[in-house]
N, C-alpha and C positions, 0 to 999 in steps of 0.2 A: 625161439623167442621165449624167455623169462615168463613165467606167470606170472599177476598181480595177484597177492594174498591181500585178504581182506582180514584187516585185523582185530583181534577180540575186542570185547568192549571192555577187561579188564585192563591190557595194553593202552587204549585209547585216553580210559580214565587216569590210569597213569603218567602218560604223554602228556596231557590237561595237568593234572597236579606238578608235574615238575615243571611246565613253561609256567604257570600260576607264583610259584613259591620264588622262580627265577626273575620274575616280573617287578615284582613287592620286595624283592632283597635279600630274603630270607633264604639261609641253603637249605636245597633239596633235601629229606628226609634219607638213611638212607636203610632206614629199618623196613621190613615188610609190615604192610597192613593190619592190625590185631586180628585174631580170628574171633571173631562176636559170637556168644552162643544167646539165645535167647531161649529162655524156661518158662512152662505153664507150672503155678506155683500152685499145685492145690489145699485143701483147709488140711489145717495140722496144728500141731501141737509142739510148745517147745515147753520142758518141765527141770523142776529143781530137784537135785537128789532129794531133799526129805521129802516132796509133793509126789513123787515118783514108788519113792515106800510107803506114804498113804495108801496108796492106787492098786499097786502088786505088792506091798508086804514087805516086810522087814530086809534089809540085805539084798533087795531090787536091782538090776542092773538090767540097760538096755543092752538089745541084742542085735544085732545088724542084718538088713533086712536086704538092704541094696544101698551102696553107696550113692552119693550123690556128687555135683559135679565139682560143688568147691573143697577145698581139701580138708579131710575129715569129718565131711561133714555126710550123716549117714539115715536111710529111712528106717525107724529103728523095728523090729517084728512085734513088738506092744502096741494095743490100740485100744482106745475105750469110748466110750461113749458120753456122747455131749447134752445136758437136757436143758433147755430153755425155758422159757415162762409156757404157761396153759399146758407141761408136761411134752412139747415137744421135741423130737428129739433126733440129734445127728448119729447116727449108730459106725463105728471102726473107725475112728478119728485115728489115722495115723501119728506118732509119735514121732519127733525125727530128734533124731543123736548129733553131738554126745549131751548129756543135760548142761543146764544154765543154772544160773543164780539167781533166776526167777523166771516163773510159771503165765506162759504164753499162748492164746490161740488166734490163729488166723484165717479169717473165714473171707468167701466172695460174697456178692453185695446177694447173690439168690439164697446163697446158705442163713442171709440174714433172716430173708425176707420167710424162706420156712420154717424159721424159729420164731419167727415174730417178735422181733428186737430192730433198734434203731443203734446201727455199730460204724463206730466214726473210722477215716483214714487216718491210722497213725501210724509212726516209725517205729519200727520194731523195735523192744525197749522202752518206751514209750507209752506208760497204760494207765498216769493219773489220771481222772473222770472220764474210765474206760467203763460197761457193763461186766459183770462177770455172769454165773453160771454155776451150775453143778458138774463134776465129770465124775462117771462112775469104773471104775475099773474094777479087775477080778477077786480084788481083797479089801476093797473098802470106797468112802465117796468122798471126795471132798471139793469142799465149798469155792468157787474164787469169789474172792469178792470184787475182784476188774480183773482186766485184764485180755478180754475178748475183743480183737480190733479186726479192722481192713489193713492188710496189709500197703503201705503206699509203693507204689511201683517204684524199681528202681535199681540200681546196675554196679554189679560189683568189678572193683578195675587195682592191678599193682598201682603202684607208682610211676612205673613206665606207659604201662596204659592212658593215664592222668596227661602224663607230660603230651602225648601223643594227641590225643582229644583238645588238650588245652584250658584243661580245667583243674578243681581241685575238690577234697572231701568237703560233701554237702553243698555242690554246686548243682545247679540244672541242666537237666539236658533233655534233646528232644530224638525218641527213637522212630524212625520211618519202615514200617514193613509194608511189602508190596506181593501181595497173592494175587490166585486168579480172582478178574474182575473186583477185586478189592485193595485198595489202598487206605492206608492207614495212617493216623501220624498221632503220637503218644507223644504231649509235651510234660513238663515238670516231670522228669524223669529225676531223682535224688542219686547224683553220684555218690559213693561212699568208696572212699580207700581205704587199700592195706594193703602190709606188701605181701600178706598168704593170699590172697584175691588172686581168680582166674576172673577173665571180661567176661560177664555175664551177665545179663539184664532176668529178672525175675518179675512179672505181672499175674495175675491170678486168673482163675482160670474162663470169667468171664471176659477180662479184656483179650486171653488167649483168642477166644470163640468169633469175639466182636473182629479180631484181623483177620480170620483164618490162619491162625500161626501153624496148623499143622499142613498148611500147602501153600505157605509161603519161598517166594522163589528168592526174596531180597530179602534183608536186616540192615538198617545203618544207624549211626550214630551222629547226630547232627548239633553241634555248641550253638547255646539260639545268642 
């Protein structure tokens, strides 16, 4: 006599999605599932070449420290230190490569709170009527005058990724992680496209903490 196999619950969820799609009209998909990676984003630094020769000096170039997961994009071995009002201060601010076209930091809502500043959720890029700060590096200091933000959550995807989800650049999306004894659900998730994008969702390192992302057993991506 035959065995009965009981079957995965990736098979099963698949079985569901193809009678679902066959239901409503639409053909079956017939690409595999994206692989979703989900990142703890911690406080860094994005800088302009000349912000960069302020810091380390003339003829400065970043150095690569550990690559990162989207393409080219790298933790650079430069780090300096951040100083806030009443002299407080974030010390080995990571720098991450390659430089911008302009001079960017991104901190979690605690990194705020021990600098004693009130620093708004913005889009990276995004730093009119931002606070700035001092940063001080090995060869010099310079001033920002904005430009210190939260980063806002949110999820890097190709163009086939987009198609797939069913969305588009600067659309919303809602991400569900599921750890032990903790569930989660991150809505206003900010799609952004391009076609150098790996799927990748990026949150800082408090909302990391708040799901347990580092013993999480699920990630999903849900179009609300």
């Amino acid at each position: 006599m035959s065995a009965i196999l009981n079957p995965s619950r990736t098979i099963v969820e698949e079985l569901v999605r193809s009678t679902l799609f066959r239901t409503i009209g639409h053909q079956v998909p017939t690409s595999p599932l994206p692989q979703l990676k989900v990142s703890s984003s911690a406080r860094h630094m994005h800088i302009s070449p000349q912000n960069l020769e302020t810091l380390f000096g003339p003829g400065a170039k970043l150095t690569v420290h550990k690559m990162l997961y989207q393409e080219g994009q790298f933790a650079a071995e430069q780090t300096v230190t951040l100083i806030g009002p009443r002299r407080r201060v974030i010390p080995n601010l990571r720098i991450l490569g390659p430089c911008r076209n302009l001079t960017q930091i991104e901190l979690a809502l605690t990194d705020a709170v021990q600098l004693g500043m009130d620093i708004p959720v913005k889009m990276s890029g995004d730093i009119e009527g931002t606070p700035g700060g001092y940063v001080m590096g090995p060869k010099g200091m310079l001033e920002m005058k904005n430009g210190i933000i939260r980063a806002a959550r949110h999820v890097h995807m190709s163009p086939a990724d987009a198609k797939f989800y069913g969305v588009k650049h600067l659309d919303i999306i809602t991400l569900k992680v599921t750890s032990a004894g903790c569930n989660t659900r991150f809505d206003d998730l900010i799609v952004r496209v391009d076609p150098s994008f790996k799927l990748e969702v990026h949150m800082d390192t408090d909302e990391a903490n708040a799901c347990d992302l580092d013993r999480a057993t699920k990630v999903e991506l849900v179009k609300q």
